[in-house]
Steps between C-alpha positions, in 0.01 A plus 500: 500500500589779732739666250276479268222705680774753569580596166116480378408728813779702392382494090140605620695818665704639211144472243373670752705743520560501102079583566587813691722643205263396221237673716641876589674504171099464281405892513127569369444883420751581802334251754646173612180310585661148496742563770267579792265200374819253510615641806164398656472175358849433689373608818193264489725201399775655730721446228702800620896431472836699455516487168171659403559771718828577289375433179199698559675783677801526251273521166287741707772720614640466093160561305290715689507898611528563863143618551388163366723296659386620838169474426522148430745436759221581705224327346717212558499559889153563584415193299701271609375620860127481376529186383723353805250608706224413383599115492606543861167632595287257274761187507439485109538765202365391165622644111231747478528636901865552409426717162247697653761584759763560268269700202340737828838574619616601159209694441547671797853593461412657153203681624737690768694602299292612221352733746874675615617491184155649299514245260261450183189315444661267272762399777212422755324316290869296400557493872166336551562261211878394661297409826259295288797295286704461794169321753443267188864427360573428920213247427672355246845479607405323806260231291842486274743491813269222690418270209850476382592484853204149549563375179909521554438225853240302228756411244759453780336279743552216260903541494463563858309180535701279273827654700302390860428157332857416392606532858218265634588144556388277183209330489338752720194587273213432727248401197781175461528460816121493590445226161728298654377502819187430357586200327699371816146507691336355213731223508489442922086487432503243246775317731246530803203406302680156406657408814395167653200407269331173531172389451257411795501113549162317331323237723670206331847685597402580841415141565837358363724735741267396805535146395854549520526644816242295694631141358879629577392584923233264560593215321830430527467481857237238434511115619237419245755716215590183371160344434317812353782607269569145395222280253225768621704827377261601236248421721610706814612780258112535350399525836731754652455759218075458535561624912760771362267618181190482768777716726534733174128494486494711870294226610524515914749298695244296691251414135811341320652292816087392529543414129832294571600516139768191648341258706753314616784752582606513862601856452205645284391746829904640477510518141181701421601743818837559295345558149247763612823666683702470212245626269430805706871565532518465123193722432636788749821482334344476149302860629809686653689394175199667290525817732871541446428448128231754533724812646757407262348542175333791715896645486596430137154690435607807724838457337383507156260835562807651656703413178223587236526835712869552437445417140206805514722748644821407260232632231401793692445876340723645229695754534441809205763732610690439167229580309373801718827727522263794433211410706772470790645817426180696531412267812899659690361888332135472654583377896835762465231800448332377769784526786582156490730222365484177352823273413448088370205569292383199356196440298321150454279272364280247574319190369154732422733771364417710777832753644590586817857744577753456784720786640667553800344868557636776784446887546737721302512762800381313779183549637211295447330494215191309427557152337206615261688734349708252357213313371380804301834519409479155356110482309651857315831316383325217413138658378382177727261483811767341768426351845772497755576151697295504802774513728655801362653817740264781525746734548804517352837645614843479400535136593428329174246207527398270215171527357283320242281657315206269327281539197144640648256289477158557327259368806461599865345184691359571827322190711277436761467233755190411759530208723331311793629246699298188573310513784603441829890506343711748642680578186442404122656166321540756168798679411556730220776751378503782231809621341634705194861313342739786362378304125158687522386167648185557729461135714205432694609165711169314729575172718229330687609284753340157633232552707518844779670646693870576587640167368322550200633881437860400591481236202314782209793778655754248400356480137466846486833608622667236296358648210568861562844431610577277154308761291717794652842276426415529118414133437192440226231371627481144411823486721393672769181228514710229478701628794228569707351165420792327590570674815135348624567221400849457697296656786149313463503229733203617695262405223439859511485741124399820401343604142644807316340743265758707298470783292752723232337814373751613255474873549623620130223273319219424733608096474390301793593168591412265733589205665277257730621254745214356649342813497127647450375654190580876412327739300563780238273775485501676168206755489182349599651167416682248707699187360577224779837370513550151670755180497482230660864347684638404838579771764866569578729198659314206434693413210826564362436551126219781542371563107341828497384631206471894479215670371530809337256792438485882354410770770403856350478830671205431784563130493480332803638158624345315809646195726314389751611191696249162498298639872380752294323220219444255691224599728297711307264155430411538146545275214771686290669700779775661236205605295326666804772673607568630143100632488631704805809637404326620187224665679792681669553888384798697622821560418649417807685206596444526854138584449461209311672219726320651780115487319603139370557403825167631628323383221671120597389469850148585418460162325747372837216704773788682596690202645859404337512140555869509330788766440392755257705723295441746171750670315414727249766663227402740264723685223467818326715701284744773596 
């Protein structure tokens, strides 16, 4: 691979200096326009080498007069040093900077000596004309120079690639590698999910097995064995399952020796005192056994979101860079004019067709140049509005960095939040978190916790983090749900939940959707109307298979959304509480989400006197177009 760099590095110098002979030998009316411009567009790409010094000097020293050849000579030097210095000074020198350079300094040179030598009118005004061909062919050599130059590494990098892929282990594609994995998860899930099943003992059953154990310790160390097992078996059998069925039955120890289901037993007293331990010691058994069955199909359902994940991301975004060779070349010519570089520029695809571009971008000069010059760089390339990743460099400097640059979105969504605690809490049971996903996903996450207080806001953070942190990791949001659940339900054993209102605001369509667990109504505010959105299921970690259904809505420009959790419904004593609190979002008008969580909130614990007899919290989110 080496070798073969050397010899194309090597080609690329003998065209270009094949470029410098071509260019001083093309005379036009006893000007050499094209030789200055080419020189310049060298100097910008600092494409200067050996051999297009000689071929440029040797065809100059062969074709042209003395007096011209000094003349260019040193038009030649003062540009070069023009246009050196100015990318020093400015760390970055575009096409047009260059020509203007390179036409002024030709200009110049033919002005000077127009005036010692006395020339004509006609050779000022052909003086002025070289000037003006030599700033616009430099233009157009170095568009020339750099897009032959980009799209030269575009049609390489696959040969490079295949070359870098034939020295990788086999079987090392990662989309293989991740299906497999996949399907190995799948596999331990549905292995977990089937381990051990039985089905929980009926009455009849659980009266067998305690006949079983009672008659094998308490009567066989009977005197009387003999006689009740003997003529009177049926007998003494009937009347040992009626105190074990009445044992079944939870009647009490003391009602069922009072009943003395076998009157003449010597050991009745012994016997019942062994069944009702034995049953107990079945039943707790019976209840661990249920527990352990419990967290296990609580695994194989963690197991199988984390494989339907894998199988998601072995899917993932396509990669156009085959069919954008062009659009990649202009991408390389537009960040090189603006002082920087960009090497492993890949463009891709999603699901919604929407394209974001990769590149592992540094300072040509050093310096630091703002990372939003790159991102103009980028929308003129592309002819796309482009949003950088949010953790992207401000500055950039010759240390490349990788950056991702998203499709922009056609909404901003700002939100607002006003909250009171209950009173006489010290801090609030409710939880909520707001974030933007690199998708153009706006979430809006609110837990309420049982009851007040700090052991209710430590159980609504966990939702809420859980959430965030699966949401951030890429996983859909069914998944992430199902995580969560399943993570309260491994940790619920303090009979203690939390609800969970969820929210995607799709920020390149305005779609909204939302998913309740356990939570209160929300409401869409379109205008001067409002449309209540409500579902009724259990809050998080009660039960393992939590069924959700989304709901999904249209926001507009000046749309807003509104979650309130249930303290804020359920003590504003009316009838239809949903429908009162509609009337006042309605008969709210601004366009401020903080305004109007704050005025909702007011208008709430006017119907409350003031008091806040549970945990109260408003979130407002309202879209608008960019």
């Amino acid at each position: 691979m080496n070798t073969e760099k050397k010899w194309m590095n090597v080609m690329v110098k003998v065209c270009y200096g094949g470029m410098g002979v071509v260019c001083s030998l093309i005379c036009i009316m006893g000007y050499y326009p094209l030789l200055p411009a080419f020189y310049g567009a060298c100097c910008l790409e600092q494409r200067r080498n050996i051999l297009l010094y000689i071929g440029m000097f040797a065809t100059m020293g062969y074709t042209m007069s003395p007096g011209a050849m000094v003349k260019y000579l040193f038009i030649l030097l003062v540009a070069g040093t023009g246009i050196r210095f100015y990318m020093w000074a400015n760390r970055k020198c575009a096409g047009w900077t260059a020509g203007i350079i390179a036409g002024i300094c030709t200009i110049i040179m033919n002005c000077s000596g127009m005036i010692f030598a006395k020339l004509e009118q006609r050779e000022m005004i052909l003086g002025l004309c070289e000037g003006v061909t030599v700033c616009g062919m430099t233009v157009v050599f170095h568009y020339l120079l750099q897009m032959s130059s980009e799209m030269g590494k575009v049609f390489a990098a696959p040969f490079l690639q295949r070359e870098v892929a034939m020295m990788q282990p086999a079987g090392g594609y990662e989309s293989e590698r991740m299906q497999a994995f996949a399907e190995a998860v799948d596999e331990l899930s549905v292995a977990f999910a089937a381990i051990g099943k039985k089905e929980e003992l009926s009455s009849h059953e659980s009266v067998t097995v305690l006949e079983e154990e009672i008659t094998a310790k308490m009567c066989s160390s009977c005197d009387a064995c003999a006689i009740c097992w003997g003529a009177a078996k049926h007998v003494h059998t009937s009347k040992i399952r009626r105190m074990l069925q009445a044992v079944v039955a939870h009647n009490s120890k003391e009602d069922i020796i009072e009943s003395n289901y076998m009157e003449n037993c010597p050991c009745y007293r012994g016997m019942v005192e062994e069944a009702v331990w034995a049953f107990s010691r079945m039943e707790l058994n019976e209840a661990w056994y249920q527990r352990l069955q419990e967290n296990r199909m609580v695994i194989a359902g963690q197991l199988d979101a984390m494989a339907d994940v894998m199988q998601d991301w072995t899917k993932g975004q396509k990669n156009l860079d085959g069919k954008s060779k062009m659009l990649l070349a202009r991408i390389g010519f537009e960040v090189r004019e603006r002082g920087l570089v960009a090497e492993q520029i890949h463009i891709y695809e999603d699901r919604d067709k929407r394209r974001s571009i990769t590149a592992e971008v540094a300072s040509k000069w050093g310096g630091g140049i703002p990372s939003k010059n790159y991102l103009r760089a980028l929308e003129k390339a592309t002819g796309m509005a482009l949003r950088l990743q949010k953790d992207a460099r401000a500055v950039l400097t010759r240390d490349p960095v990788s950056i991702t640059a998203y499709e922009d979105t056609c909404f901003d969504a700002i939100s607002g939040v006003a909250t009171k605690a209950k009173e006489g809490a010290a801090i609030s049971g409710d939880n909520f978190s707001l974030f933007l996903l690199e998708n153009g996903r706006y979430n809006i996450c609110l837990s309420d916790g049982m009851g007040s207080g700090p052991a209710a806001s430590k159980e609504s953070d966990m939702v809420v983090d859980l959430m965030e942190k699966f949401m951030e990791a890429g996983f859909p949001t069914d998944t992430a749900i199902r995580m969560m659940n399943s993570a309260m339900v491994l940790k619920g054993d303090d009979e203690s939940y939390s609800t969970m209102d969820y929210a995607t605001v799709d920020l390149y369509t305005g779609k909204v959707e939302l998913i309740k667990i356990g939570a209160a109504a929300s409401f869409l505010k379109h205008k001067e109307e409002v449309t209540c959105l409500s579902s009724s299921s259990l809050p998080a970690g009660v039960y393992m298979q939590q069924l959700a259904k989304p709901q999904e809505a249209k926001m507009c420009h000046g749309d807003f959304l509104v979650m309130v959790t249930d303290g804020v419904l359920e003590y504003l004593h009316v009838k239809n509480p949903e429908e009162k609190l509609a009337e006042m979002i309605s008969e709210i008008n601004t366009d401020n989400a903080g305004g109007m969580a704050r005025a909702l909130l007011e208008h709430v614990l006017l119907f409350t006197g003031g008091h806040a007899m549970d945990d109260m919290t408003i979130i407002v989110t309202g879209i608008w177009e960019k």
